[in-house]
N, C-alpha and C positions, 0 to 999 in steps of 0.2 A: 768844574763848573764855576764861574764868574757871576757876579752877582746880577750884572746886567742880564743875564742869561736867564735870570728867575722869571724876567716876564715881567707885566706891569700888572699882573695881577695878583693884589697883596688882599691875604686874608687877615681878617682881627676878628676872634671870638672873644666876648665876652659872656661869661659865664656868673651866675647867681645865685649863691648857695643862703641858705638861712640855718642859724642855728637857734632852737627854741629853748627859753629855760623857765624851767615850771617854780614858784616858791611853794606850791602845798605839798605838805606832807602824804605820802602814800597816796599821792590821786593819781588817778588813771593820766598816763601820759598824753597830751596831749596833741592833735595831730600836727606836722606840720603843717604852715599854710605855703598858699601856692602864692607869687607875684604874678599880679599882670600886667603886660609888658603890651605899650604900643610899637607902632614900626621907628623903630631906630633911623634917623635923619642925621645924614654926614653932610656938611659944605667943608669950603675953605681951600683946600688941597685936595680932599677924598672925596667918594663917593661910596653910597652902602650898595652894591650887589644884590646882594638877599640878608635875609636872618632864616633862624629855624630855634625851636623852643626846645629847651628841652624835656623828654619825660617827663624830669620830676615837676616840671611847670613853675623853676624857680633858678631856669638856665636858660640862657639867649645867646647862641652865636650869630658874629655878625661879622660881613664875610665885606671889606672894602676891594674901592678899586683906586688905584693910581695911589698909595701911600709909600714912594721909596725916594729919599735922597742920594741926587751923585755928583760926583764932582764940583762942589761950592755950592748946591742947590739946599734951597731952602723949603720945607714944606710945612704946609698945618694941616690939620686934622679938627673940625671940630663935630663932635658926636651929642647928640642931645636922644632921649628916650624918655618918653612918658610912662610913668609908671604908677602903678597901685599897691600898695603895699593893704594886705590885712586889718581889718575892723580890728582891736585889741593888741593890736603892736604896733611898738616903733622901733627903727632901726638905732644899734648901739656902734657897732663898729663897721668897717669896710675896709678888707684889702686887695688891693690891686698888682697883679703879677703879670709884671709886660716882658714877651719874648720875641727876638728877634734875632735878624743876622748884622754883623758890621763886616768890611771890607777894609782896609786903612793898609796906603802901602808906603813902602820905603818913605821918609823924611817927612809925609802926610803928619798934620796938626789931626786929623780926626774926625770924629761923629760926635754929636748930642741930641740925645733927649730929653726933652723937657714935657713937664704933663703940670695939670693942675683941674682941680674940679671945682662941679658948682652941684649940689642937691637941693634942689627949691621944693619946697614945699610939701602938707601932709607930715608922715611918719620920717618922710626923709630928712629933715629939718636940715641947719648947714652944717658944712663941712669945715671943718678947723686944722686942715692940712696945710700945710706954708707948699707951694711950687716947687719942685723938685725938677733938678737937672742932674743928669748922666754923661760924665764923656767918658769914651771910646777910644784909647789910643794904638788898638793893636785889632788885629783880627781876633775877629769872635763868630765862629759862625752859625753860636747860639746862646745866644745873651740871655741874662732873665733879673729880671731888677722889680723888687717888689714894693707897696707904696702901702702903707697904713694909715687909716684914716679914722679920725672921731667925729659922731656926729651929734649935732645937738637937735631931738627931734623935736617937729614943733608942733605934733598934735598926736592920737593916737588911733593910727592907721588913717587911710585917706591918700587922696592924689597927690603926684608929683614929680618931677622931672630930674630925672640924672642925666649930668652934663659932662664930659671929658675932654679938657682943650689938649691938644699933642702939638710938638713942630720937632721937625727932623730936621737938623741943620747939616750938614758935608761940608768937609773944605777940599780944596786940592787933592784928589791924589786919596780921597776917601767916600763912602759910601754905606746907607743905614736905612733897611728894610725891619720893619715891622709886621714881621706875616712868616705863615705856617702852614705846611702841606697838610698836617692833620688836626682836622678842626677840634677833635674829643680833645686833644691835646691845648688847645688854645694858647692866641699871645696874648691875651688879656685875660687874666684871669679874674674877677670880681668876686670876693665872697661876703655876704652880709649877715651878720650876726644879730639876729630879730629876741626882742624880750617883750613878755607880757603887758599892759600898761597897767 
């Protein structure tokens, strides 16, 4: 199967995990908390399909449409989410696990991925990751490239927005999907790392 054959419909889970960390001695552990998550809004290149939360109510897949470059094409993605994060915490780290497929044939120059974020406001304060690009020179037909990120919160717990810019660029003779048949599995993997204030 060729890539074109995948269909133009591209799935992206992002997923949201928290880790808590307690300083008292011998206290009862405390629970985690949950994020609340609004509807996830894609322009640019993509569109969002659905989402679905997870269980633990600190996991959001979210399932695009139309996210794949071919042949010289260019694409952007841009994903914004409104979020809540916990009275008593702010977010310390963030990393990000993107999976996908690449195509790239004979004497093809390749794929890139480029990503970059934005966390405004509340616990989510900003991000201090510099843009990140990916290329692609060979077939892969299951990439996974992962992004770490620090943030500096700017309140403790409270509203605020996570942002995700993507472009998928193709040249000649190559081709860069970002999507997965199984959503538990996710091509966006997001984990955030929550500490007490």
């Amino acid at each position: 199967m060729n890539i074109k054959q995948l269909g133009t419909l591209v799935s992206v889970s992002t997923i949201l995990g928290m880790n808590v960390i307690t300083t008292k001695a011998f206290a009862a552990p405390i629970p985690i908390p949950s994020i609340t998550f609004g509807k996830a809004i894609g322009s640019g290149g993509c569109t969002v399909a659905g989402q679905l939360l997870g269980d633990d109510k600190r996991s959001l897949s979210i399932i695009l449409d139309n996210f794949a470059a071919f042949e010289g094409q260019r694409k952007i993605c841009i994903l914004r989410i409104n979020t809540t994060i916990p009275s008593g915490f702010f977010v310390q780290n963030v990393q990000v696990l993107y999976q996908g497929t690449v195509g790239v044939k004979l004497l093809s120059k390749g794929s890139t991925l480029s990503r970059s974020y934005i966390f405004n406001g509340g616990a989510l304060g900003l991000a201090s990751a510099v843009p990140k690009i990916t290329k692609f020179t060979s077939d892969n037909p299951l990439f996974q490239e992962q992004d770490d990120i620090l943030i500096g919160a700017a309140s403790c717990g409270g509203k605020g927005q996570l942002g995700i810019n993507l472009i998928e660029k193709s040249t000649s003779g190559s081709s860069i999907t970002v999507d997965t048949a199984d959503l538990s599995a996710g091509d966006v993997l997001l984990r955030i790392d929550l500490s007490p204030c």
